[in-house]
C-alpha positions in Angstrom: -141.2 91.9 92.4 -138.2 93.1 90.0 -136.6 95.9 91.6 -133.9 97.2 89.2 -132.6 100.0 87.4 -131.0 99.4 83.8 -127.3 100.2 83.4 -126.4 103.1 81.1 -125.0 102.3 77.5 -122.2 104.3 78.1 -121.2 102.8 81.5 -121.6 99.5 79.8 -118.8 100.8 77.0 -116.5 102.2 79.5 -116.0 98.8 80.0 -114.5 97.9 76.9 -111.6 100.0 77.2 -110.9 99.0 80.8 -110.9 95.3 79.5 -107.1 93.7 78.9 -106.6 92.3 75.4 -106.1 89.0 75.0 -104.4 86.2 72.3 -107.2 84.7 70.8 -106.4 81.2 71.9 -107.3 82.0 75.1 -110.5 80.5 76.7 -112.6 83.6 77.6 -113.5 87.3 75.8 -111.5 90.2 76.9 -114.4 91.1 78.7 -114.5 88.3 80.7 -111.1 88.7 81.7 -110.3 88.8 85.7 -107.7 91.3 85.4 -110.6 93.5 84.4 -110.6 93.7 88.2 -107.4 92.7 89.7 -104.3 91.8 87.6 -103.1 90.3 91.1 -105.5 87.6 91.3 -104.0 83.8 92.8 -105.3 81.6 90.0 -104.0 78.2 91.1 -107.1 76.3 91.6 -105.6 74.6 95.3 -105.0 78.3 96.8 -108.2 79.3 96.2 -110.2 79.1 99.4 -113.6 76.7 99.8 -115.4 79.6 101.4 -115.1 83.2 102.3 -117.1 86.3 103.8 -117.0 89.9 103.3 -115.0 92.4 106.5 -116.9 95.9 106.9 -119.9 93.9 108.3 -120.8 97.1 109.8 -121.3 97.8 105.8 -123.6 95.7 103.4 -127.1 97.2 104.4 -130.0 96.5 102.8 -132.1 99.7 101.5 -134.6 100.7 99.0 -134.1 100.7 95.3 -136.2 103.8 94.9 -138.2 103.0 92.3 -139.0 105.6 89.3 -142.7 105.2 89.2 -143.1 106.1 93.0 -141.0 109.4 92.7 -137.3 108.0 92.9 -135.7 110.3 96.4 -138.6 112.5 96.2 -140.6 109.7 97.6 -141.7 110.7 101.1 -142.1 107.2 102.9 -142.6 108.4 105.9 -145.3 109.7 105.6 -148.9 108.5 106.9 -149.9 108.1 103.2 -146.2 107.8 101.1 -146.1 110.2 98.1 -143.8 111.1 95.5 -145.2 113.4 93.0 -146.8 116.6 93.2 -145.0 117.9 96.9 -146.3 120.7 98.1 -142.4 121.4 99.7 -142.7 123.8 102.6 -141.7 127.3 102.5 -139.2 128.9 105.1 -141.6 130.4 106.6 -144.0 127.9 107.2 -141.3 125.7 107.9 -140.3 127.9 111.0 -143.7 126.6 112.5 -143.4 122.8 111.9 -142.8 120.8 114.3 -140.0 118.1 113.8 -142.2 115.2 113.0 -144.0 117.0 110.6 -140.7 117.9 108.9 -139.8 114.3 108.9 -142.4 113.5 107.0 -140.7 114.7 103.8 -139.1 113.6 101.3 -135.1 112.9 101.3 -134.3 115.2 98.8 -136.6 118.2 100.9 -134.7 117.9 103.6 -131.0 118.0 101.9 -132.3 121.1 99.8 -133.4 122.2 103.7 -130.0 121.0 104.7 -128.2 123.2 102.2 -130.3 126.3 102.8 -132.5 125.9 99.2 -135.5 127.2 99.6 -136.6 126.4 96.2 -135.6 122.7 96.0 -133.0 122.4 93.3 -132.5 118.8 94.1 -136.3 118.0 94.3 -136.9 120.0 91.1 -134.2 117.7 89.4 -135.4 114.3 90.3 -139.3 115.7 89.6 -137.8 116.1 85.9 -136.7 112.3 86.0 -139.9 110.9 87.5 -143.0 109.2 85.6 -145.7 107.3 87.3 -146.1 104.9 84.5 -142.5 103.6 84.7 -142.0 100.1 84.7 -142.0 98.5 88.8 -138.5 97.4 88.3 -136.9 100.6 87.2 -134.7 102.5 90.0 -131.6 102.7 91.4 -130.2 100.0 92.7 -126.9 100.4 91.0 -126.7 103.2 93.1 -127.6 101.3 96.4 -125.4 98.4 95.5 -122.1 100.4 96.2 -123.5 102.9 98.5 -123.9 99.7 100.4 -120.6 98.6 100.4 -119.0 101.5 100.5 -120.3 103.2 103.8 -121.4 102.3 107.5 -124.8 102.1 107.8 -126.1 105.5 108.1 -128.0 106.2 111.5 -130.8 108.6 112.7 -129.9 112.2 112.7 -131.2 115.9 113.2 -129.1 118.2 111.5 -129.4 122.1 111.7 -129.3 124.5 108.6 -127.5 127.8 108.5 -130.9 129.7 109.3 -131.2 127.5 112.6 -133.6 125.5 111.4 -134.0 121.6 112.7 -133.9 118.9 110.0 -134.7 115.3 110.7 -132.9 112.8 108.5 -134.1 109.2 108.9 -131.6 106.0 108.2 -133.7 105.8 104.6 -133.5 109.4 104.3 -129.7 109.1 104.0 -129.6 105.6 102.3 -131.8 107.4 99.8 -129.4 110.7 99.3 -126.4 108.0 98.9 -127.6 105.9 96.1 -128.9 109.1 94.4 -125.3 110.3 94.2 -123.5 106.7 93.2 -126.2 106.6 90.8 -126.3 110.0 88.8 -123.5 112.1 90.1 -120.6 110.0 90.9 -117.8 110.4 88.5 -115.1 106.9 88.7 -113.9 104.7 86.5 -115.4 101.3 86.6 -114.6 97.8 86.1 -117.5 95.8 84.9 -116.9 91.9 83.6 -119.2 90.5 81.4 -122.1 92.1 78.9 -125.7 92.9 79.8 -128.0 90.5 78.7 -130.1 92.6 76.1 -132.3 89.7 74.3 -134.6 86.9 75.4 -132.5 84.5 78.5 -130.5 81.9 77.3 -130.7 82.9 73.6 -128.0 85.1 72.9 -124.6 84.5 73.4 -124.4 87.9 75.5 -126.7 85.9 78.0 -124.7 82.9 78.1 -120.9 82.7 77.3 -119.8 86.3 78.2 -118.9 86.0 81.8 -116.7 82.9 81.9 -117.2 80.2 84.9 -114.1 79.8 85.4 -113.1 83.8 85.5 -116.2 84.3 87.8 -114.7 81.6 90.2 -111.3 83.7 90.2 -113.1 86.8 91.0 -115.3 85.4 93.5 -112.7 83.3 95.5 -110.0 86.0 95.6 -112.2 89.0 95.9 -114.1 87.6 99.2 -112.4 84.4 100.3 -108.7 85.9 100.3 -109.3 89.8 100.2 -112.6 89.5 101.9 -113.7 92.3 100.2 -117.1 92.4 98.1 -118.0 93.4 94.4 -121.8 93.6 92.4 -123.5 91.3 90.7 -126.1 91.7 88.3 -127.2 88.2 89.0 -130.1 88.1 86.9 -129.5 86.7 83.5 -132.1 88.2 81.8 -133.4 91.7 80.0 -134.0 93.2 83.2 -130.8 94.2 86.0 -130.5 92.8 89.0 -127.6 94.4 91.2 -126.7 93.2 94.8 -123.6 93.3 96.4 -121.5 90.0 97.1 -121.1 88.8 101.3 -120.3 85.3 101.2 -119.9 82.3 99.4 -119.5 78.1 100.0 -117.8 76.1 97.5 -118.5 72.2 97.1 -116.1 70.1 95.1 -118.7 67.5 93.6 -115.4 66.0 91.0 -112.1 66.9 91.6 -110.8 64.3 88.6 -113.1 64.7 85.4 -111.1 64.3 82.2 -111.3 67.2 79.6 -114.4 67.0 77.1 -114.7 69.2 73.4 -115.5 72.6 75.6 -112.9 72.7 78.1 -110.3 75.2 77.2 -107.2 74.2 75.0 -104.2 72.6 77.8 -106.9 71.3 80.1 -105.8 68.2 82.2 -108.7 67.9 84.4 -112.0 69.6 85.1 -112.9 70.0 88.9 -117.1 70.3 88.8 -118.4 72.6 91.5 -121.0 73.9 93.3 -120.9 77.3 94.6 -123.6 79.0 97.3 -123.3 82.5 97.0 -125.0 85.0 99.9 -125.4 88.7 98.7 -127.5 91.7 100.1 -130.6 92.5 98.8 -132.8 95.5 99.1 -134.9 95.7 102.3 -139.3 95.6 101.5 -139.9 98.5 103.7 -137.8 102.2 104.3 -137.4 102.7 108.3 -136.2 105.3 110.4 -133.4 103.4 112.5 -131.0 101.1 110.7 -131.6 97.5 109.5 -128.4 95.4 110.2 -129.7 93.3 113.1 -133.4 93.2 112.6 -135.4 91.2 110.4 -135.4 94.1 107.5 -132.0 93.1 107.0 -131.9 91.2 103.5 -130.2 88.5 102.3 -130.3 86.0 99.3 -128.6 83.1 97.8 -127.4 81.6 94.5 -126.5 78.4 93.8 -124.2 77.9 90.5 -123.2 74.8 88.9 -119.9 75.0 86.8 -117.1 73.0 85.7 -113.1 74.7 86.1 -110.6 73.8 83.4 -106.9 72.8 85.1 -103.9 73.2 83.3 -100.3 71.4 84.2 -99.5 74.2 86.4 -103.1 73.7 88.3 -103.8 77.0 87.2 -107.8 77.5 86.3 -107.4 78.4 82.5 -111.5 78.3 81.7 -114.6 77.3 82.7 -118.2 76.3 81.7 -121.6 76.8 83.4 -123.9 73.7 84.1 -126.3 75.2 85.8 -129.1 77.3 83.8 -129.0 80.0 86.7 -126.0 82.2 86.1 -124.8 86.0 86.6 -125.4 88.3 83.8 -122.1 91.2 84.9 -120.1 91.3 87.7 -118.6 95.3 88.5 -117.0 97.4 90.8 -116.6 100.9 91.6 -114.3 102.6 94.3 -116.4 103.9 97.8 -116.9 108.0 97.1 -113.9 109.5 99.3 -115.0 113.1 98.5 -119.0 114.8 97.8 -118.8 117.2 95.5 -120.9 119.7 93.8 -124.7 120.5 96.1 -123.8 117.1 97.8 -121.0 118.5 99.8 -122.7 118.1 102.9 -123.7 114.2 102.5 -120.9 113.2 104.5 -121.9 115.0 107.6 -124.6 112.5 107.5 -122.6 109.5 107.5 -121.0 107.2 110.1 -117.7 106.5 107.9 
């Protein structure tokens, strides 16, 4: 089922300004540059390492994607039958007489306007506005969950209490849920996004094909995990719709280490090395649950498996790149983990085990 929430127009042009210009001899788009991410990057083929996995393990949880047409955060999962339009969100007063597993019941965005004192559900009343049943399956906000998920420790069960002494349950979803909300719509940060949506049919337009360079993705990949072990997102659907999931691991397989150059390897290409990489990444978890997920079969994870050849110059420096295999990624991004809540979200990071 396609669980995945379009990225804006305007995050997709912020790219083009964080992208480094380059000669046009050069064998990839500015947008497919790696120094879009690092300008650090080891790109001598031999240094690169065969296989790599992500540190923060206690990080890269799988969570919901929240999906539009069941009420985004104001879905109440937990619920004997889940709902996500049309709360009837409890007053203060009849929420002095609940009992806690009735206020667990609600929504995640109830209980942070509980958390916060509001009465009247500003947050609620925002994501109502923002909400249609009739929204396509797909639609929600993973790119939100994609770098709340890298950024933070799982979040665990808590019960916080509000300045008017009032209990509030907050499930692991609950919090997941209030995390992605703010990555998604409120986080302000510059990112660093390789590569071009796909926006037409797969495999018919050239911004669903020759964008995002093999050979730059294999630089990204091998330095960001292998050597840094750190992780970055994927939209690793090549098609209309967006598919984002944060890297964990990868295995590299040298299937020709000697090929001679052919009419598309880049311009002072001695050699192609053909390759196949398996690529693990996180992916959302089918169910919301009130204790965490990382060590229990809701835990998620997916594979890849690209074909590509690398272009080697003199230097054994990967200078380009070409996919062989249909099955591709679409953009590759990344964002910085929130180090400060701001705004009615100031309170988030009590929730948190960071």
């Amino acid at each position: 089922m396609v669980k995945r929430f379009i990225i804006s127009v305007l995050l997709l042009l912020s790219s083009i300004a964080s992208a480094v210009s380059l000669d046009s001899d050069r064998p990839w788009l500015s947008i497919s540059d790696p120094n879009i991410m690092s300008s650090k990057f080891i790109r001598v083929h031999d240094q690169l390492p065969l296989k790599g996995i992500v540190k923060n393990q206690q990080n890269f949880w799988s969570g919901d994607y929240w999906a539009i047409k069941l009420g985004n955060i104001n879905y109440r999962w937990n619920q004997p039958v889940p709902a996500g339009f049309h709360l009837d969100s409890p007053s203060k007063k009849r929420l002095l007489s609940m009992t806690l597993e009735a206020k667990a019941f609600l929504a995640p965005s109830e209980k942070f306007d509980l958390l916060n004192g509001l009465y009247d559900y500003p947050l609620t009343r925002e994501v109502a506005k923002h909400v249609r049943p009739d929204a396509a399956e797909w639609e929600g906000i993973c790119h939100g969950w994609a770098p709340a998920s890298m950024g933070h420790a799982e979040p665990q069960p808590v019960v916080m209490i509000n300045a008017d002494g009032i209990q509030i349950p907050f499930g692991s979803s609950d919090i997941k849920a209030l995390l992605s909300y703010y990555y998604a719509y409120k986080y302000k940060a510059d990112n660093h996004i390789m590569g071009w949506r796909c926006a037409g049919n797969r495999w018919s337009r050239d911004d669903c094909n020759d964008d995002l360079n093999a050979g730059a993705f294999h630089i990204v990949l091998t330095n960001m995990v292998g050597i840094r072990g750190k992780s970055f997102i994927g939209d690793l659907d090549n098609g209309t719709e967006v598919w984002n999931h944060p890297i964990y691991s990868y295995q590299v397989d040298v299937l020709d280490a000697n090929l001679p150059p052919d009419g598309s390897s880049a311009g002072g290409t001695v050699k192609v090395v053909r390759v196949r990489t398996t690529m693990d990444y996180v992916d959302e978890s089918e169910k919301n649950t009130w204790g965490p997920l990382i060590g229990t079969p809701d835990q998620m994870f997916d594979q890849k498996v690209y074909t590509y050849d690398l272009d080697i110059d003199d230097d054994g420096m990967i200078i380009g790149g070409d996919w062989l295999s249909e099955d591709r990624p679409d953009f590759l991004w990344l964002i910085k983990p929130v180090s400060k809540f701001e705004g009615k979200f100031t309170r988030l990071r009590e929730l948190l085990e960071d």
